[in-house]
C-alpha positions as CSV (number, residue, x, y, z in Angstrom):
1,X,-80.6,46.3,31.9
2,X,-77.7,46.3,34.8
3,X,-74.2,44.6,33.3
4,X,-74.7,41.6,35.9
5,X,-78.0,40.4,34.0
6,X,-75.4,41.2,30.2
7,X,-73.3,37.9,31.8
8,X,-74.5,34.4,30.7
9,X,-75.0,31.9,34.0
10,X,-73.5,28.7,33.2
11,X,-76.2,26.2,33.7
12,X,-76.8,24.5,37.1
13,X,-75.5,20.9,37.2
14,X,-76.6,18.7,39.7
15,X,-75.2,17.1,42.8
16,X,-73.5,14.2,42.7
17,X,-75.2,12.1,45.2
18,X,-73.0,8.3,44.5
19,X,-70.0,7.2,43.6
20,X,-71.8,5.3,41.1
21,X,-72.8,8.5,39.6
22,X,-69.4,10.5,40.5
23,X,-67.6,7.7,38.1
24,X,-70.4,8.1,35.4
25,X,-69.8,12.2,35.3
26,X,-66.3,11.6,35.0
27,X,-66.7,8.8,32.0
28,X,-66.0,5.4,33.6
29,X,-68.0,2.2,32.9
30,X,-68.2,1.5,37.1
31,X,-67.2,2.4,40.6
32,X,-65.4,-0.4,40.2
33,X,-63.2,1.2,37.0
34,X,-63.2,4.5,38.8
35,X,-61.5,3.3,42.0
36,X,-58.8,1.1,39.7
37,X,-58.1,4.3,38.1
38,X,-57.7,6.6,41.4
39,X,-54.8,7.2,43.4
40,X,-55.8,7.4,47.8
41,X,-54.6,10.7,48.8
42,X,-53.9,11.1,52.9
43,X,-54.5,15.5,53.6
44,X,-52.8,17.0,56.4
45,X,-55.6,16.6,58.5
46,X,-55.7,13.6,58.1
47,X,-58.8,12.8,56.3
48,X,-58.9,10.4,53.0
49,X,-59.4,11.2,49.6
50,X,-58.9,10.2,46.1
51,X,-57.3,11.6,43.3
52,X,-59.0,10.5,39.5
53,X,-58.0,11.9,35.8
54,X,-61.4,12.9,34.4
55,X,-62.5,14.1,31.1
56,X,-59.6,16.2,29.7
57,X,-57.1,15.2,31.6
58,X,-58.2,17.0,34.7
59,X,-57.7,15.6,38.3
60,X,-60.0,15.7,40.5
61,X,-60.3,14.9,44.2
62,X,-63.0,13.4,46.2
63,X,-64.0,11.3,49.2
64,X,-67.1,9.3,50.7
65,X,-68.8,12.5,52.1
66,X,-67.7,14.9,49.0
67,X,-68.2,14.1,45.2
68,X,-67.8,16.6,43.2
69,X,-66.5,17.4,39.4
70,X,-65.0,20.9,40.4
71,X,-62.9,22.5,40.7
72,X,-60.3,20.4,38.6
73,X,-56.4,20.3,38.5
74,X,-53.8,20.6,36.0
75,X,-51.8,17.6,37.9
76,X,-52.0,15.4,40.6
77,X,-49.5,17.7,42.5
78,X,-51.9,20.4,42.2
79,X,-54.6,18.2,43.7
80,X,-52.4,17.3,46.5
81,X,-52.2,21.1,47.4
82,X,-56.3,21.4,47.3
83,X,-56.5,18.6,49.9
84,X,-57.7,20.3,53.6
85,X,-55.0,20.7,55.6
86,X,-57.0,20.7,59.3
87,X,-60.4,19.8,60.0
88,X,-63.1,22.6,60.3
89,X,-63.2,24.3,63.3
90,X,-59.7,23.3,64.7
């Protein structure tokens, strides 16, 4: 047995594919209760984004083509600094 196969593999946990289901992960009622609760974030490149406090008092950051639990952030500062700061390929 190698030491790679000794370390437990968190399990897999699927995409989120919705905002519907991105405010359901991160315990609101609605989109509608997530969105009241998020702050829009403009990143350096210029793209839009939104900030939300999740479970444990965790930002995390998303936008209409990325929803996503992780990483999370200690503050919304530190979330700021996660945002992309230019586009892919410029």
């Amino acid at each position: 047995m190698s030491a790679a196969s000794d370390v437990a593999q968190p399990p897999s946990i699927p995409p989120i594919r919705s905002q519907e289901e991105l405010a359901r992960r991160l315990a609101f009622g609605s989109r509608a209760e997530m969105l009241a609760a998020s702050i829009p974030l403009a990143a350096p490149d210029g793209s839009l984004w939104w900030a939300t406090v999740g479970p444990g008092n965790r930002w995390v950051v998303w936008n209409i083509y990325e929803f996503s639990v992780a990483p999370t952030f200690a503050s919304l500062d530190d979330a700021r600094q996660s945002l992309p700061v230019r586009k892919p390929g410029s």
